[in-house]
C-alpha positions as CSV (number, residue, x, y, z in Angstrom):
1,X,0.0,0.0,0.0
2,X,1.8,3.4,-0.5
3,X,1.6,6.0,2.0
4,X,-0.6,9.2,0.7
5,X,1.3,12.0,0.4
6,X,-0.5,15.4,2.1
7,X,0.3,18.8,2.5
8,X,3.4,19.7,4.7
9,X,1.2,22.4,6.9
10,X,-1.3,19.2,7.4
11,X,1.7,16.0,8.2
12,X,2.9,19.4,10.6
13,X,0.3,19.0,12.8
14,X,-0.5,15.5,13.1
15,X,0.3,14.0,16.7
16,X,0.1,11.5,18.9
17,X,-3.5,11.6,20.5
18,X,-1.6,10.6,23.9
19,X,1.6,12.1,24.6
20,X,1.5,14.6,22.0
21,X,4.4,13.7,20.0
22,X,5.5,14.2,16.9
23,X,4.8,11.2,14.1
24,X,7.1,10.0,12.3
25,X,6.8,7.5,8.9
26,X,7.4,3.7,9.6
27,X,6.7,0.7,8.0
28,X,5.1,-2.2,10.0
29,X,6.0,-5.7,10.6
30,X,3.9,-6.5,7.1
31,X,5.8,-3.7,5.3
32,X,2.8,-1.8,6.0
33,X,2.7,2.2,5.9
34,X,1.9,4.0,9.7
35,X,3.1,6.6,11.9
36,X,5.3,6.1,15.1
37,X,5.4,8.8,18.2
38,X,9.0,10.3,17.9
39,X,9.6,9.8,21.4
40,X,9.3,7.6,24.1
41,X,5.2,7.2,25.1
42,X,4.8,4.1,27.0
43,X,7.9,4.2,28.7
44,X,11.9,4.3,28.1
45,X,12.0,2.8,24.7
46,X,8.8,2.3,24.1
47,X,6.6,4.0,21.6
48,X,3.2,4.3,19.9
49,X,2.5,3.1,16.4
50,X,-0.5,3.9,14.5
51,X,-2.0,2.1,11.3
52,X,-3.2,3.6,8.2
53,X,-6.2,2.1,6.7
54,X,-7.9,3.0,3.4
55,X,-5.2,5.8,2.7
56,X,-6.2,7.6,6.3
57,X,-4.0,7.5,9.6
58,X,-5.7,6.0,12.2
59,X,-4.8,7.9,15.7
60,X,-6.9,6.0,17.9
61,X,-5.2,4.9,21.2
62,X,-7.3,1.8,20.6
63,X,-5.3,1.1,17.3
64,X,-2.1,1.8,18.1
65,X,0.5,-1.1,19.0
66,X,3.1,-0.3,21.5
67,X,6.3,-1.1,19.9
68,X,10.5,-1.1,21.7
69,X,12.6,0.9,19.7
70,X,16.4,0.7,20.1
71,X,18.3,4.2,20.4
């Protein structure tokens, strides 16, 4: 699936609906597309990742996976 591409004023502003962070692009464990909290938010090493689905980021807290990122 390829990642839409928006606006820069409009990937600017989207966060992290819990710890406010910035988003960064990832891919998934599939090779999917989603967005990843640029900072820790679960914890030392620990971050948010949120899906895309049908060409939209979801930012649910619901639907995002907790992943352990290595600095």
């Amino acid at each position: 699936m390829a990642r839409p591409e928006f606006d820069p004023w409009v990937r600017g502003i989207l966060r992290c609906p819990i710890g406010r962070h910035e988003l960064i692009d990832v891919t998934d464990e599939q090779g999917e597309p989603a967005l990843q909290c640029a900072e820790d938010c679960e914890g030392p090493g620990r971050r948010r990742r949120y899906p895309w689905r049908g060409g939209i980021p979801v930012l649910l807290a619901d639907d995002a996976v907790v992943v352990t990122v290595a600095d």
